[in-house]
VOPAGU-2260 file (C-alpha; in pm, 1 decimal, decimal comma):
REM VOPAGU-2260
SITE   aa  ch    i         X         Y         Z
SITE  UNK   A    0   -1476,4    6094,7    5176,9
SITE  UNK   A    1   -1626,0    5889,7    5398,8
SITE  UNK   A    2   -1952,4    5994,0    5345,1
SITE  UNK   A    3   -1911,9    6026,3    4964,5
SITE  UNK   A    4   -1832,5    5605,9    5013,9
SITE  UNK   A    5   -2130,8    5535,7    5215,9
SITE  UNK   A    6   -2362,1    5711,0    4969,5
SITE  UNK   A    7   -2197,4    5482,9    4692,0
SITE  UNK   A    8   -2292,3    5176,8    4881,8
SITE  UNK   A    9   -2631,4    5299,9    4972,5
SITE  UNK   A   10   -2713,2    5366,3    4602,2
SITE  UNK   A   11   -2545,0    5007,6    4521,0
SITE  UNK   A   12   -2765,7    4831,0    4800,1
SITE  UNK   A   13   -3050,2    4986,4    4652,6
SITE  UNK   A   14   -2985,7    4909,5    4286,0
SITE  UNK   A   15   -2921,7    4529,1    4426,3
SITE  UNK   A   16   -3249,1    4517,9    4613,6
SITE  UNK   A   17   -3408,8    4623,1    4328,1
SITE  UNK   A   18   -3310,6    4422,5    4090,6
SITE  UNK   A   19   -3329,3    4113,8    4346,8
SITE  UNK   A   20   -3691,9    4193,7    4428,3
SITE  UNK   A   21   -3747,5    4266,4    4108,8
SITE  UNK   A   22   -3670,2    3925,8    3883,7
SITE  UNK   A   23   -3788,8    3771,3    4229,0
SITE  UNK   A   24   -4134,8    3888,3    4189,3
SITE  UNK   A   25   -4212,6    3863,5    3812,9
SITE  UNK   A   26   -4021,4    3533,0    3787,2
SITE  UNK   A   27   -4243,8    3383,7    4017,4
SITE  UNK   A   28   -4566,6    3500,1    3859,4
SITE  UNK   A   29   -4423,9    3385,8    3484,2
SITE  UNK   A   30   -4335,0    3059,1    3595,9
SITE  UNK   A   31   -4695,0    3022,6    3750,8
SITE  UNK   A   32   -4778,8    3131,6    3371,8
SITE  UNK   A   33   -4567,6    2878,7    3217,0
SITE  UNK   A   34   -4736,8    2649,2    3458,7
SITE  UNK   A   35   -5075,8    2799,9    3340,4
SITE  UNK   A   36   -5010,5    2710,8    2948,0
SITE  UNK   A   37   -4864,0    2393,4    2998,5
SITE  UNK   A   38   -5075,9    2239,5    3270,8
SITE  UNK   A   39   -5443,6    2196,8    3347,7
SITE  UNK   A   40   -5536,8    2518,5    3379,5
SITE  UNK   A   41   -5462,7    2548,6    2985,5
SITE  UNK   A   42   -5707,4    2701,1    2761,5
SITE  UNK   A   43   -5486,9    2647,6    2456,1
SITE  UNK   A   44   -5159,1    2849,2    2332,7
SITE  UNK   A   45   -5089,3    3185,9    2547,8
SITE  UNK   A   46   -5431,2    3213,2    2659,5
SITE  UNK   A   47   -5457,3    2990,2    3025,0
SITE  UNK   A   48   -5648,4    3117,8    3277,2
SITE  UNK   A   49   -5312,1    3209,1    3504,8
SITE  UNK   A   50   -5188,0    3419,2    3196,6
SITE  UNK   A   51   -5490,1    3625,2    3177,9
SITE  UNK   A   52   -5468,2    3660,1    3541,2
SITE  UNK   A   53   -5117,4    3689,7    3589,1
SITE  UNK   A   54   -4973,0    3857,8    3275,1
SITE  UNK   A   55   -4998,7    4210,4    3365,6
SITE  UNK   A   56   -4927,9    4174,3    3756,5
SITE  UNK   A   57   -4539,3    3973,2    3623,7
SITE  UNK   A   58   -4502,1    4262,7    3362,2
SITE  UNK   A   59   -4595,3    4579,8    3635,7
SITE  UNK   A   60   -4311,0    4409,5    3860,7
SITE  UNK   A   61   -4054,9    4646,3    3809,0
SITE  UNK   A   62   -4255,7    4974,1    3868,2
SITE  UNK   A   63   -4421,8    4785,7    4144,1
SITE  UNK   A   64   -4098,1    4672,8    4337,8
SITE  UNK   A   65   -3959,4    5053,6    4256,3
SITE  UNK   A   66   -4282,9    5237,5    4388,4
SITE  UNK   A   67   -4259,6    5066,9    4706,1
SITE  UNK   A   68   -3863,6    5115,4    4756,6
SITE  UNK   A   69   -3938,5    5481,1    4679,6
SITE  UNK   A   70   -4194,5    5480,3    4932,6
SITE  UNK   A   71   -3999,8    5370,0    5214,2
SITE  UNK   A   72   -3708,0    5534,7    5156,3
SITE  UNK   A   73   -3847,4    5932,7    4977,9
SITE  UNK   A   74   -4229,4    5874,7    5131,3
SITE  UNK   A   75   -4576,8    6035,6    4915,2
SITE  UNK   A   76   -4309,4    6333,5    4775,4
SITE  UNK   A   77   -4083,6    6048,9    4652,2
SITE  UNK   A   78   -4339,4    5859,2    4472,1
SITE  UNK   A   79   -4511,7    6134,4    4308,4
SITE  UNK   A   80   -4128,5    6258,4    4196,7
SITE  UNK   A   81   -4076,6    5910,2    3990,7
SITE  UNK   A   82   -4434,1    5897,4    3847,4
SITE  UNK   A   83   -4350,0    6246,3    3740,8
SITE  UNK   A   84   -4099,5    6126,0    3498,4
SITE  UNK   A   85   -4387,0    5972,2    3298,3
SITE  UNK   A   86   -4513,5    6294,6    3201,8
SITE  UNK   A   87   -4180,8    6447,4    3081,6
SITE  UNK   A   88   -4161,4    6452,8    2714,3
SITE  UNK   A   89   -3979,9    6808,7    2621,4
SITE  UNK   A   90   -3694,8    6631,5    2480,0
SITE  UNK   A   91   -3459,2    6731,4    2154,8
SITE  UNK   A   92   -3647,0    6604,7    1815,3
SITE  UNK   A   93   -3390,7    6369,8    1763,4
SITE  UNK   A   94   -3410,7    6133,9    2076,0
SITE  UNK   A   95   -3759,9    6145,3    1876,7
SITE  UNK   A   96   -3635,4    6007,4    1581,5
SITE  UNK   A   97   -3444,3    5762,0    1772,3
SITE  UNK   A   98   -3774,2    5654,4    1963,0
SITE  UNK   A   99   -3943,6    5587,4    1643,3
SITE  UNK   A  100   -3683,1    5441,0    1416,5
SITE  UNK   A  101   -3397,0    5208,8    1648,8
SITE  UNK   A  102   -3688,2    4907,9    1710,9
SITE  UNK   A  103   -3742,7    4877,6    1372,9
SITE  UNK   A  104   -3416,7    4860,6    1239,1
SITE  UNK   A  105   -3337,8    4590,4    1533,7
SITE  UNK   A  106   -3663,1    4419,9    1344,5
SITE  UNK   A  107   -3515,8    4488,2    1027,3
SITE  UNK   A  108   -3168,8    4359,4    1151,7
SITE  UNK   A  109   -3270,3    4034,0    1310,9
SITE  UNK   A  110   -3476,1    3965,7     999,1
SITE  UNK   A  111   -3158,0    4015,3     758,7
SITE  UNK   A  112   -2990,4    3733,9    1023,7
SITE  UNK   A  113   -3263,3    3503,9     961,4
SITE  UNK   A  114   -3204,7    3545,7     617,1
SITE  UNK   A  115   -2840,0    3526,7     590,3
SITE  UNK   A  116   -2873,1    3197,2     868,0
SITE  UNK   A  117   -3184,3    3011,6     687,4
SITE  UNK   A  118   -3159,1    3133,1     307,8
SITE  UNK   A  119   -3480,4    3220,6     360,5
SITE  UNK   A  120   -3674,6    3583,2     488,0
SITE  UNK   A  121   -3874,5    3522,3     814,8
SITE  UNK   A  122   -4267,9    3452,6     819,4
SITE  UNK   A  123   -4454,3    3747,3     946,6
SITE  UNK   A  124   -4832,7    3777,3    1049,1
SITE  UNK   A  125   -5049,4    3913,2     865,5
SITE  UNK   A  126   -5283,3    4115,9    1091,9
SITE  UNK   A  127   -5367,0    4393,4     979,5
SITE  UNK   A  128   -5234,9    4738,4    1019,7
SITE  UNK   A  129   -5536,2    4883,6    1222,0
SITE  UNK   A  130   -5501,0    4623,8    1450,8
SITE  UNK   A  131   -5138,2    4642,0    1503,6
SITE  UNK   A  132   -5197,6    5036,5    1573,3
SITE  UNK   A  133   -5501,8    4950,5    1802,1
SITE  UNK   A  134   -5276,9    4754,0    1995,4
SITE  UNK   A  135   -5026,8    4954,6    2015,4
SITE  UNK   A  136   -5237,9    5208,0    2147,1
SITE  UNK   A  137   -5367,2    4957,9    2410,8
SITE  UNK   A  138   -5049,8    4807,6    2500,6
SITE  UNK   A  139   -4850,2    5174,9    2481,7
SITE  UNK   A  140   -4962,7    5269,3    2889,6
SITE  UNK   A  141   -4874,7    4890,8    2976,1
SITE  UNK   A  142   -4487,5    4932,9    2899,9
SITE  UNK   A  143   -4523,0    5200,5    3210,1
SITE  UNK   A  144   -4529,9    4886,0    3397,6
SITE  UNK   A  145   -4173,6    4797,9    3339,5
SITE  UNK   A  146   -4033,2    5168,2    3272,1
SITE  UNK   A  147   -4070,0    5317,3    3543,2
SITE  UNK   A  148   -3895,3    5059,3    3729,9
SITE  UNK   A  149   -3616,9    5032,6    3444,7
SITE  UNK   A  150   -3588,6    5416,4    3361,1
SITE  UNK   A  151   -3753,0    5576,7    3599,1
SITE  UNK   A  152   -3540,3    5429,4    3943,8
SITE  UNK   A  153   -3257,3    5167,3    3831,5
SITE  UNK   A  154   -3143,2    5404,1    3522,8
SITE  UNK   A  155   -3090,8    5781,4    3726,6
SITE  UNK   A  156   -2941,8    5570,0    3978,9
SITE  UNK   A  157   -2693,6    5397,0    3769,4
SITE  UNK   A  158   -2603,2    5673,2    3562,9
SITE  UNK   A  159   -2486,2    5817,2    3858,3
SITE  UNK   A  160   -2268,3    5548,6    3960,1
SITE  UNK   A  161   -2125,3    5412,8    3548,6
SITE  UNK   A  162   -2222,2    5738,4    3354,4
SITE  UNK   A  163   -2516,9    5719,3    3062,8
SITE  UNK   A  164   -2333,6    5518,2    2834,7
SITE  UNK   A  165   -2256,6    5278,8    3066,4
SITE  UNK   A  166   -2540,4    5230,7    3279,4
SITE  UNK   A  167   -2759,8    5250,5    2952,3
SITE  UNK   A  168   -2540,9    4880,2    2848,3
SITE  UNK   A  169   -2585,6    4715,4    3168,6
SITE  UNK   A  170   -2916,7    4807,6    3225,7
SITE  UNK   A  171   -2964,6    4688,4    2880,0
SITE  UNK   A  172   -2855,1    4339,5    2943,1
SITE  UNK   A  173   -3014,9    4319,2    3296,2
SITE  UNK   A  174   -3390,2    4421,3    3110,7
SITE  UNK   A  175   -3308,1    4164,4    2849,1
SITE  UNK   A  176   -3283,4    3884,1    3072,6
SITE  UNK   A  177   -3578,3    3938,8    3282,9
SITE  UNK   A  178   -3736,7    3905,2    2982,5
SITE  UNK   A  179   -3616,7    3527,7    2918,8
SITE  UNK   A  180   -3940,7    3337,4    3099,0
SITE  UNK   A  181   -4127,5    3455,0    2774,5
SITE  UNK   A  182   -3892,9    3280,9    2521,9
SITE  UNK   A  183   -4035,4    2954,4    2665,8
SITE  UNK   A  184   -4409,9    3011,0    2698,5
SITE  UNK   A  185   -4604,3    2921,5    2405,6
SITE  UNK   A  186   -4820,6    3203,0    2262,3
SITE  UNK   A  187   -4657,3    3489,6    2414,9
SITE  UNK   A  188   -4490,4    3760,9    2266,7
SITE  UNK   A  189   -4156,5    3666,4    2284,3
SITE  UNK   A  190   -4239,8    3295,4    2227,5
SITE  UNK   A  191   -3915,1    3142,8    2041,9
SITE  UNK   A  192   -3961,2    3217,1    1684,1
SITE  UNK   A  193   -3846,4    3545,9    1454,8
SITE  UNK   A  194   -3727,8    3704,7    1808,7
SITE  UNK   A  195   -3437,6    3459,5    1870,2
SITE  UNK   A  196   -3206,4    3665,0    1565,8
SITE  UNK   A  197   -3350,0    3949,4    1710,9
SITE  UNK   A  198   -3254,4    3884,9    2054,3
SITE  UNK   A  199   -2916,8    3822,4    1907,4
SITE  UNK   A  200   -2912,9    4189,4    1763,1
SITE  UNK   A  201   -3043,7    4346,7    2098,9
C-alpha cells in the first residue's frame, strides 16, 4: 500500500515538474517574442528578428523539458522508448477519421459562433490551397515539438492516474493555456481574430 502511494506521488511530482518546467521555459521565450514584435527589434507584424529566432525553440518546449526528464529518470532506453511513440500509427480507421475530421468541425463550429455573435460569417484568407497543403506539410513534423511532451509523457502518465477520459480533459485545458502568449502577439497564428469563438469551442 505503501508503495502503491509513493508511486502515486512520484508520478504526480513528475507530472508537476513537467508542466512547471514546461510553461516556464516556453513562456519565457514567447514573451521575449512579444518583446521582439513590439519593440525595436521589430521587422513588422509576426516577423521580428526574436520570432524567427525564437519561435520554434518556445514551441519544441514541451518535448524538450520531457526528453530531458526522461533522461534522468529512464536514461538512452527511456528516451528512445518516448520518441518511439512517434512512429506508432497502427491504430483503428476510425481514430483516423477522428484525426481528420474533429479540427475542422471546431473551425466550422467557432465560425457558426461568429456568425450567430456578429450577424455576419468570419473573413478568411485567401491563400491558396497548394500553399495551405505545402505548409501543412512543412509545419506537420513541427507539432512533434509539443506532442511528444503533451502525448507522448504528460498523457500515459495521467491516464494512469484520472483514466483516458479524464486525463484527455485536463490535459486539454492545460495545452490550451500554454497556448495563450500567442493570442497577444501580432502576426502569429493564434493572433486574436477568428480563433477567439474558436477558442471558445475548444
Amino acid at each position: 500500500m505503501k508503495n502503491h502511494a509513493a508511486s502515486h506521488a512520484g508520478r504526480d511530482h513528475g507530472l508537476l515538474k513537467f508542466f512547471l518546467l514546461t510553461y516556464a521555459f516556453s513562456w519565457a521565450i514567447f514573451a521575449a517574442i512579444g518583446f521582439g514584435v513590439h519593440g525595436p527589434l521589430s521587422r513588422g507584424q509576426g516577423s521580428g528578428t526574436l520570432y524567427d529566432l525564437l519561435y520554434l525553440p518556445g514551441v519544441f518546449g514541451p518535448a524538450s523539458v520531457a526528453l530531458v526528464l526522461t533522461a534522468r529518470a529512464g536514461g538512452r532506453s527511456g528516451v528512445i522508448e518516448l520518441l518511439r511513440g512517434i512512429t506508432k500509427w497502427r491504430v483503428g480507421a476510425r481514430w483516423y477519421f477522428f484525426a481528420i475530421t474533429y479540427m475542422a468541425a471546431i473551425k466550422l463550429a467557432g465560425a457558426l459562433v461568429y456568425r450567430l455573435s456578429t450577424g455576419a460569417w468570419p473573413q478568411f484568407t485567401h491563400t491558396p490551397i497548394v500553399l495551405m497543403l505545402i505548409a501543412t506539410l512543412i509545419s506537420t513534423p513541427v507539432q512533434a515539438g509539443e506532442e511528444i511532451g503533451w502525448r507522448g509523457y504528460a498523457l500515459p502518465r495521467m491516464t494512469n492516474r484520472f483514466g483516458l477520459a479524464k486525463a484527455s480533459i485536463l490535459l486539454g485545458l492545460i495545452w490550451a493555456c500554454w497556448h495563450l502568449p500567442f493570442f497577444f502577439i501580432p502576426g502569429s497564428d493564434n493572433s486574436l481574430s477568428i480563433r477567439e469563438p474558436t477558442a471558445a469551442c475548444c
